[in-house]
Wavefront OBJ file of the C-alpha trace (Angstrom):
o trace
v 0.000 0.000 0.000
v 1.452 3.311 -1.253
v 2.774 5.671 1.792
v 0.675 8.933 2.824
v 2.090 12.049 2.069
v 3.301 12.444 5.655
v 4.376 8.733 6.663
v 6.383 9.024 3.207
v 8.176 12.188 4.882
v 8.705 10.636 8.031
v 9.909 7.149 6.291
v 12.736 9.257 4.525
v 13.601 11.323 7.594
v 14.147 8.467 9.395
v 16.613 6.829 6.826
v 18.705 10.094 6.658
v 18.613 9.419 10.716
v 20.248 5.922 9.984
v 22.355 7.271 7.412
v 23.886 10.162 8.886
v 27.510 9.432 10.614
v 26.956 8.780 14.317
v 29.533 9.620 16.716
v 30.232 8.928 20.830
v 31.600 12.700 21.070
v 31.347 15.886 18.861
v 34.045 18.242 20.267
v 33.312 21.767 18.341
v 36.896 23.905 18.232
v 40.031 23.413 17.713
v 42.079 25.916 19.686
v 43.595 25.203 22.724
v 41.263 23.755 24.920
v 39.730 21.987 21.970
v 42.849 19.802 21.155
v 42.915 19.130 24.531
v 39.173 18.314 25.110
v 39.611 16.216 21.532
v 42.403 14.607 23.591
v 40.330 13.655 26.626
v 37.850 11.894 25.066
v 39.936 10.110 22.538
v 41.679 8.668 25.290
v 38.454 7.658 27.070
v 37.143 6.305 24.100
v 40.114 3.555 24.086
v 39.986 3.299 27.306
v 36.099 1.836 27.411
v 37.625 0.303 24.446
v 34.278 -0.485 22.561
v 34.997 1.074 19.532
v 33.895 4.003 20.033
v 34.482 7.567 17.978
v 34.501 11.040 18.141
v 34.165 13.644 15.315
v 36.624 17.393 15.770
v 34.723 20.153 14.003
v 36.790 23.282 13.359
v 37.273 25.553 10.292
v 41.291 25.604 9.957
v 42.883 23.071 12.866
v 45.526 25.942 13.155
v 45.028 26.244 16.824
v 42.787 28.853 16.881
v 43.320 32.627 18.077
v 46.628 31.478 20.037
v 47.861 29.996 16.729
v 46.740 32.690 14.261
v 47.679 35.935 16.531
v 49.649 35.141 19.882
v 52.536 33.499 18.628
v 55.004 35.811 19.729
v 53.130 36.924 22.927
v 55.178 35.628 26.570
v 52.983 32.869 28.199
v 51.473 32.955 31.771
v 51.646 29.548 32.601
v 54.565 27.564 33.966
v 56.376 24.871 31.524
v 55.714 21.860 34.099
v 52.163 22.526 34.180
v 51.707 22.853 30.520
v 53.798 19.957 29.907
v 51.987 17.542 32.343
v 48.564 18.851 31.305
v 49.590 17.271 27.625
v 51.743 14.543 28.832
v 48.605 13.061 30.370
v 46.878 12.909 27.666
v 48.114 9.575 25.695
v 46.185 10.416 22.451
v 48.322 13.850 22.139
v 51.555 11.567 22.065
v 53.571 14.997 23.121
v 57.380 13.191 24.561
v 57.394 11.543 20.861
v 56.401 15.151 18.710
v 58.870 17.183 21.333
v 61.908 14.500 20.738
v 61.367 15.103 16.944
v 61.495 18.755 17.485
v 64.769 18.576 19.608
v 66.538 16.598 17.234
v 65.771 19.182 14.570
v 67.299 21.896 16.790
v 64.132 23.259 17.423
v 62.947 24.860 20.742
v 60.820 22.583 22.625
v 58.415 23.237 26.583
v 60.847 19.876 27.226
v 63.735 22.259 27.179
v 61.908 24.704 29.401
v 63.014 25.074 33.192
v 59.818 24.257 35.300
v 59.010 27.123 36.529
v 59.566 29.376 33.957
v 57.198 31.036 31.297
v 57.780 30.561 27.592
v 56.927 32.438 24.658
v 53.416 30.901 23.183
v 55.193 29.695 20.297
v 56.973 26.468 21.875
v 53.401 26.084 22.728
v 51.533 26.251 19.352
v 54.091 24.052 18.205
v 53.407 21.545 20.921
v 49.489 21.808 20.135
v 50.348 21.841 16.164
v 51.939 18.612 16.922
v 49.409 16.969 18.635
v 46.427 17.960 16.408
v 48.564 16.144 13.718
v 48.931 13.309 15.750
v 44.857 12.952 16.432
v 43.340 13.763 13.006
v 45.399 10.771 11.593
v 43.634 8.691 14.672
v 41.061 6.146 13.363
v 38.676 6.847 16.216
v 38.207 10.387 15.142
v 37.050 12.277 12.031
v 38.392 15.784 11.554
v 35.307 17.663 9.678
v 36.791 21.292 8.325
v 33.735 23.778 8.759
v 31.861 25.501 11.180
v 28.859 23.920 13.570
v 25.677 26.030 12.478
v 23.389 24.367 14.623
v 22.576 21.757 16.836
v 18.958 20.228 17.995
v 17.743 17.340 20.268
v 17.172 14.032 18.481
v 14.965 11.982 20.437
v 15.074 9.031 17.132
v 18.671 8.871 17.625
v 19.073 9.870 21.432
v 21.649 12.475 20.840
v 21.971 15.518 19.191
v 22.192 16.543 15.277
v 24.688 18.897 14.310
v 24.635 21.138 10.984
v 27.737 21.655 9.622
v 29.021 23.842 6.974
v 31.930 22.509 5.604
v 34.843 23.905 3.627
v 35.805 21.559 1.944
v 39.588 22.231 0.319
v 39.680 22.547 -3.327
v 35.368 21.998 -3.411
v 32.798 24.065 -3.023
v 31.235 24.457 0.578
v 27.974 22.109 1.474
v 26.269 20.982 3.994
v 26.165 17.803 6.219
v 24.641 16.886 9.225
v 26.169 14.487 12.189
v 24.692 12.923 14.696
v 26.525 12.417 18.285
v 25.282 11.276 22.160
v 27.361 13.960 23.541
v 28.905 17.363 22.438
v 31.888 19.684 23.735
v 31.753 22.996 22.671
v 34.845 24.539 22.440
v 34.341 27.377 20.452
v 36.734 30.015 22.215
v 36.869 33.880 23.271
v 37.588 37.356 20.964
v 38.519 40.175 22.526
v 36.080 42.226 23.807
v 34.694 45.476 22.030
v 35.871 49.000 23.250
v 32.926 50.726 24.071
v 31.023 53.086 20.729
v 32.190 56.034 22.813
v 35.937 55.511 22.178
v 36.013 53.520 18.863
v 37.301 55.796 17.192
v 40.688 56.241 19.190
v 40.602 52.520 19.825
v 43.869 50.423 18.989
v 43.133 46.581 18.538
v 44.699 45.104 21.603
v 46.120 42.120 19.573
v 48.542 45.334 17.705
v 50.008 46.285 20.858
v 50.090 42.564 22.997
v 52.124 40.784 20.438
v 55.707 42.364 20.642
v 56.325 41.784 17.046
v 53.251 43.425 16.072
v 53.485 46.207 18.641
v 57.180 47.074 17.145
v 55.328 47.104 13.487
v 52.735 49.165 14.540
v 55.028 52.037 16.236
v 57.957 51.711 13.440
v 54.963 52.402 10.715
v 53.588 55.182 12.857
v 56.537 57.494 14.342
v 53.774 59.868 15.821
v 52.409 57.228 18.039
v 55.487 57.192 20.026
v 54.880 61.136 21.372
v 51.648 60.236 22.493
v 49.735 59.453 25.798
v 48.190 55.993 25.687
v 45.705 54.749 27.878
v 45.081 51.656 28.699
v 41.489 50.163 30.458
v 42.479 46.726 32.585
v 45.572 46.074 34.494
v 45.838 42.165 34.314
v 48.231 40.051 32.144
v 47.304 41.372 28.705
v 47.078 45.275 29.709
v 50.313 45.658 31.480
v 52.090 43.083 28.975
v 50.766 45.887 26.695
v 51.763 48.456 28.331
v 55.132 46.973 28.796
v 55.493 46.032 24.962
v 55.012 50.299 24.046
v 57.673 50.855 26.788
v 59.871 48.461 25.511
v 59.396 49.677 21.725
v 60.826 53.544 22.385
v 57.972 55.275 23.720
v 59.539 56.591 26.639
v 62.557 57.468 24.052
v 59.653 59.227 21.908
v 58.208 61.582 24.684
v 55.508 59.155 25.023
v 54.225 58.019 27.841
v 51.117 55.230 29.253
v 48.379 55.787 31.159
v 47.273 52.277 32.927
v 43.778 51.925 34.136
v 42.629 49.577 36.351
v 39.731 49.004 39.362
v 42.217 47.645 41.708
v 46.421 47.176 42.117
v 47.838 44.311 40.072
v 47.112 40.905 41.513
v 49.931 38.380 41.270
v 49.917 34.628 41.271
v 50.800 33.413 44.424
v 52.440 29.680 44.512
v 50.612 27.872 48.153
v 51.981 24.745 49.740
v 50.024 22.061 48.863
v 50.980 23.079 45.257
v 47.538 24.769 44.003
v 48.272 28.616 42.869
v 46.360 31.439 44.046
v 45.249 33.411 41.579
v 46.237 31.083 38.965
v 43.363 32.257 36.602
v 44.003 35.880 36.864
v 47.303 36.851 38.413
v 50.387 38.158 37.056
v 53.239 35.512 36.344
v 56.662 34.748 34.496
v 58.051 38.174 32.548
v 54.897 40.347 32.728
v 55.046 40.007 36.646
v 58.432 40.845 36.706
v 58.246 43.973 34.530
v 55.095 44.968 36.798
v 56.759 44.486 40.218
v 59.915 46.848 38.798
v 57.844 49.586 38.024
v 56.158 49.469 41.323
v 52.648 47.964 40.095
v 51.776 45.955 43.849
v 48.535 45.190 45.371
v 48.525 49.316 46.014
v 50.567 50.770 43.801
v 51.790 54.019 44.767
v 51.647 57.401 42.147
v 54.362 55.516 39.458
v 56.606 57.771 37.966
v 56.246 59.056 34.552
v 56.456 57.722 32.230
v 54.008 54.987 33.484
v 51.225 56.140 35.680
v 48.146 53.592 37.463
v 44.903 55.413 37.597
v 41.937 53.506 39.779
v 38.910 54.265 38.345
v 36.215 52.112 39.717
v 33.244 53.691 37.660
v 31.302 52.349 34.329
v 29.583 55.778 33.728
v 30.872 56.830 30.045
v 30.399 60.407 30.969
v 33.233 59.957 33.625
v 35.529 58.107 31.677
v 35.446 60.499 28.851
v 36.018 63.285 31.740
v 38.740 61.006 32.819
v 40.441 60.806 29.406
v 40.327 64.177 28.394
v 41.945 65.259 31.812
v 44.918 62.902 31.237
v 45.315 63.819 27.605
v 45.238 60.662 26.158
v 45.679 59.683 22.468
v 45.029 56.304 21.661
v 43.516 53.828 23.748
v 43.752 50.119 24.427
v 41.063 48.030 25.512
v 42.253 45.210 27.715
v 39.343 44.079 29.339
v 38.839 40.388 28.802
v 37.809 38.236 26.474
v 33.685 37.819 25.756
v 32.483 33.974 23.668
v 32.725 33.503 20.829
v 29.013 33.387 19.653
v 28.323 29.302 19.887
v 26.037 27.534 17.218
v 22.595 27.786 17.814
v 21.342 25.100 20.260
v 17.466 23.660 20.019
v 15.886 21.136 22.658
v 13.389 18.713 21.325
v 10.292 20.617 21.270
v 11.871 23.129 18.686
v 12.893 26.112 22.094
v 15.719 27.747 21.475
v 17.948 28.011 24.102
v 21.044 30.231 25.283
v 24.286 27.996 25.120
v 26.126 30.681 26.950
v 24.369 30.067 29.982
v 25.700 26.856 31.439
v 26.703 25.354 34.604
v 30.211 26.899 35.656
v 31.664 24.315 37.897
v 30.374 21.247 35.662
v 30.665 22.573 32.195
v 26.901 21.201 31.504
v 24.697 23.229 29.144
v 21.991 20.862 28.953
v 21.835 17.193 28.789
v 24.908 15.709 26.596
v 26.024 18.823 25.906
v 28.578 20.835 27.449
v 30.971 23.587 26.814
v 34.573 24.532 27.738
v 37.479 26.711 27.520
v 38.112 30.532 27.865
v 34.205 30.904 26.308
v 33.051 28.980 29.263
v 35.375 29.455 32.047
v 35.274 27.285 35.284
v 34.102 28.392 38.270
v 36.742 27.501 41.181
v 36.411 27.719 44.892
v 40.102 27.506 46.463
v 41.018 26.465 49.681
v 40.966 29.895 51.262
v 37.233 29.847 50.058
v 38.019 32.291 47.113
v 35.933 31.965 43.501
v 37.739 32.788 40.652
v 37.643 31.562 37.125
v 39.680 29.100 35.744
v 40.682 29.143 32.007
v 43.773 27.749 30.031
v 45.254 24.492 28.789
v 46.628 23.082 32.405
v 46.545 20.229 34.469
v 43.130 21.399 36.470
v 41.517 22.073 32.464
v 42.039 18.744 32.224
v 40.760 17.047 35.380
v 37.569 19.546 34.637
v 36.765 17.486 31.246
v 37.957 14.246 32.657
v 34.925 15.352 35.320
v 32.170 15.767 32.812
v 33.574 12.656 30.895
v 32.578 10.466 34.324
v 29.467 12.281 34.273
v 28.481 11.087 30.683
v 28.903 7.738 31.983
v 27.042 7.862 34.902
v 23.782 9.686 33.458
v 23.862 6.953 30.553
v 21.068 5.323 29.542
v 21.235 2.479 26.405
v 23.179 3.428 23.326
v 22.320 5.668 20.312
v 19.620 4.626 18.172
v 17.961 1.664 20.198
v 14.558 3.361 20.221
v 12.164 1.123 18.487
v 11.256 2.236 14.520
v 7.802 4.085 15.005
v 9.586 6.321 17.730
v 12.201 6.917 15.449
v 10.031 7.668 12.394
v 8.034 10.211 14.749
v 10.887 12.231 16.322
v 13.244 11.910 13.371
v 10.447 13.485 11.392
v 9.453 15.994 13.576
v 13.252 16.923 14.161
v 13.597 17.538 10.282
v 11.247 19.207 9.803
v 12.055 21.930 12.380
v 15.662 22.172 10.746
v 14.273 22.492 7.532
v 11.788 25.182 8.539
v 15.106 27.330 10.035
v 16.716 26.791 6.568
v 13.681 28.105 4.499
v 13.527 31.075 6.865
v 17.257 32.050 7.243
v 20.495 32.819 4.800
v 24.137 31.806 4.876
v 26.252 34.410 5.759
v 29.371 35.208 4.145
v 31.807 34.000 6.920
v 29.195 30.559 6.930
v 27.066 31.124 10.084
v 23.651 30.568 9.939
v 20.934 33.214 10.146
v 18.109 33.293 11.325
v 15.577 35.972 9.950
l 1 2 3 4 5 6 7 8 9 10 11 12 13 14 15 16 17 18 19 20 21 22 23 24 25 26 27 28 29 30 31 32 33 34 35 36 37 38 39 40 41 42 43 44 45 46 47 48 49 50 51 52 53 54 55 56 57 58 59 60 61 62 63 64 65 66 67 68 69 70 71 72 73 74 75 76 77 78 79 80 81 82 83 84 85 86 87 88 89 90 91 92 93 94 95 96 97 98 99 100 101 102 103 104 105 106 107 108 109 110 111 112 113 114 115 116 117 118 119 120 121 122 123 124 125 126 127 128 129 130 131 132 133 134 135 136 137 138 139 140 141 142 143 144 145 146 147 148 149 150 151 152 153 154 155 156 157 158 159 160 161 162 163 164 165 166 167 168 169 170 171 172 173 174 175 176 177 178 179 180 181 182 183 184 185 186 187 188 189 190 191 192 193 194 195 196 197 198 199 200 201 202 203 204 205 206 207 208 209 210 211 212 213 214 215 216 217 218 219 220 221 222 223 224 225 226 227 228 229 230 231 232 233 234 235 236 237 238 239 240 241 242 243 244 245 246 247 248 249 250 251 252 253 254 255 256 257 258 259 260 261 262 263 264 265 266 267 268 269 270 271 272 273 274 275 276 277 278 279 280 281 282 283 284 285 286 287 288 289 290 291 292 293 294 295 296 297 298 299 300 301 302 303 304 305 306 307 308 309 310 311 312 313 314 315 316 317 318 319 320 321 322 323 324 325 326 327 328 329 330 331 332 333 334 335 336 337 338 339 340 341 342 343 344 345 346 347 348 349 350 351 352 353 354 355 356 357 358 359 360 361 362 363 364 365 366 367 368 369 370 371 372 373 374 375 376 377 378 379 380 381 382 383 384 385 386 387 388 389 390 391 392 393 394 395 396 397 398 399 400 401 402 403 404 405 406 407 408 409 410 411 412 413 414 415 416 417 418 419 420 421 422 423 424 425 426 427 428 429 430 431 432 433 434 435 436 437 438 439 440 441 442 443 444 445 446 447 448 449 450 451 452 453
């Protein structure tokens, strides 16, 4: 007997459900955090050793921000940490990649005391080599392209991702994967100055990446006579401030005016071996630059031609007050870093929901999905009872995702796809037919995100 016109619909949803690639883990990003996260899982994967896989969405797998702009920016974390945060992770293989890069002459973290900084590029390398080492991994498909969306899948008990793919040497299209669990990964951007000073604004990534700072001041002599200011006082505003001084400013006539709501805070080593402060305090060359010019806890008046202003106020009328009295030029806005805007995430009655808005100490968005990384920061309580966020590729980024991992586990219930056909035909159905509805009513952007009119 021929199909209706609906049960034909829902017959061929359901067999794109069965067809579509189904995956343990989708980790979305592949900066930082994301190889690491990738890493995690991978290794749990083999561990339960059942065959499992995970798919690694990102556009370039060039390590994100820290690979494309921070290269030549000094790090804030200590070699040992770094290197035992990747270490642990077998899937990352980093003693083999480093002992390939020493006997090229290269610098490797290996080479690094323990307790020193390093510049970010030993880093990137060490990340480079370990994204090489997983996308050739048979347990996990790198897919080049950007995450567009992802919805509940009640036919398949997990959650379909749309993926616009750039494919090398093809045209773009579209594909669609299906996975129990997802990490998003998806990083931070600087955040905006406010519309009331754009148009003195100087990106912060010109003046926080020596190389670039130097380029930026040798291509514009009459920056170095000015007065800069400079909103935020932790690692990337004073490594700012100390890149201008250390390019000629003070040579030009120039001087910087640092603002900030508080003195500098330092990281502050404990016994026990936790660090206070670890996610925002001062470390390795930055800290030692700050605590020669006198920027403490309560920094006195510095002399020119650095000076610490503490302005505790939000009100745009007062900063432009505040400005204008200290005759500054250009200004650099080092106030954090802000999400980068995730895909957008749908539940299975078709609601929209928020990814940003998660669960800080477990990393839990809503069920098998979480997020992680500088655009979803962990919340910390240390053991003097202080929060802070924790962010960064280190040993306790790590034991975060290896926590969510044992979480997974423990919420499980069955294994994807083992709802009977009729459910599947129903929810796989109704789940299409949602997506499709969002593609007849939005366009493709030009840098491939989705919207939505």
């Amino acid at each position: 007997e021929p199909l209706s016109g609906r049960r034909a619909l829902e017959a061929i949803s359901m067999l794109r459900a069965l067809s579509r690639t189904r995956y343990d883990w989708l980790v979305v990003g592949a900066g930082p955090c994301g190889i690491v996260t990738s890493g995690v899982v991978l290794d749990h994967l083999k561990r339960a050793n059942d065959g499992g896989s995970v798919a690694w969405c990102d556009p370039t797998f060039r390590v994100g921000r820290l690979g494309e702009k921070y290269r030549s920016v000094p790090g804030n974390t200590h070699a040992g940490r770094t290197r035992k945060a990747l270490s642990d992770i077998h899937s990352l293989h980093f003693y083999e990649s480093q002992a390939l890069r020493e006997a090229k002459g290269e610098a490797t973290l290996t080479a690094v005391p323990e307790e020193k900084t390093y510049t970010l590029e030993i880093g990137v390398n060490a990340l480079e080599d370990a994204t090489n080492s997983m996308v050739s991994d048979r347990q996990l498909n790198p897919i080049r392209g950007q995450v567009v969306s992802l919805s509940q899948s009640e036919g398949c008990r997990a959650w379909v991702a749309e993926i616009f793919e750039s494919n090398e040497g093809g045209e773009p299209s579209m594909s669609e994967v299906c996975a129990r669990h997802v990490a998003l990964v998806t990083g931070g951007q600087p955040r905006a100055p406010p519309k009331a000073f754009e148009a003195r604004a100087v990106a912060v990534d010109d003046v926080v990446c020596p190389h670039a700072c130097r380029r930026l001041l040798e291509s514009n002599p009459a920056l170095l006579r000015e007065t800069w200011g400079i909103v935020g006082n932790s690692h990337t505003g004073v490594l700012a401030a100390k890149n201008l001084m250390e390019n000629g400013l003070a040579e030009g006539g120039g001087r910087v005016v640092l603002y900030g709501r508080r003195g500098a805070t330092f990281a502050e080593p404990r016994e026990g071996g936790w660090i206070k402060h670890d996610g925002i305090g001062l470390k390795g060359t930055t800290a030692t630059w700050a605590r020669a010019i006198g920027l403490g806890p309560a920094p006195p008046t510095l002399d020119a031609p650095v000076r610490f202003a503490c302005v505790t106020e939000d009100d745009p009328a007062m900063w432009e007050e505040t400005v204008k009295k200290d005759a500054v030029g250009p200004m650099v806005f080092a106030t954090g870093f802000e999400p980068v805007p995730p895909p957008a995430v749908y539940l299975l009655e078709g609601q929209e929901i928020d990814a940003t808005r998660y669960n800080p100490r477990s990393g839990r968005i809503a069920d098998g999905l979480y997020g992680f990384g500088i655009g979803f920061p962990e919340e910390y309580t240390d053991p003097e009872d202080e929060v802070e966020t924790r962010v960064g590729f280190t040993p306790n980024f790590v034991k975060h995702v290896q926590r969510a991992l044992v979480a997974t586990e423990e919420a499980k219930v069955g294994r994807v796809g083992e709802k009977s056909i009729e459910d599947a035909l129903l929810a796989s159905g109704a789940a299409a037919a949602a997506r499709a509805a969002r593609r007849a009513a939005g366009t493709y952007a030009d840098n491939g995100s989705f919207v939505v009119a």
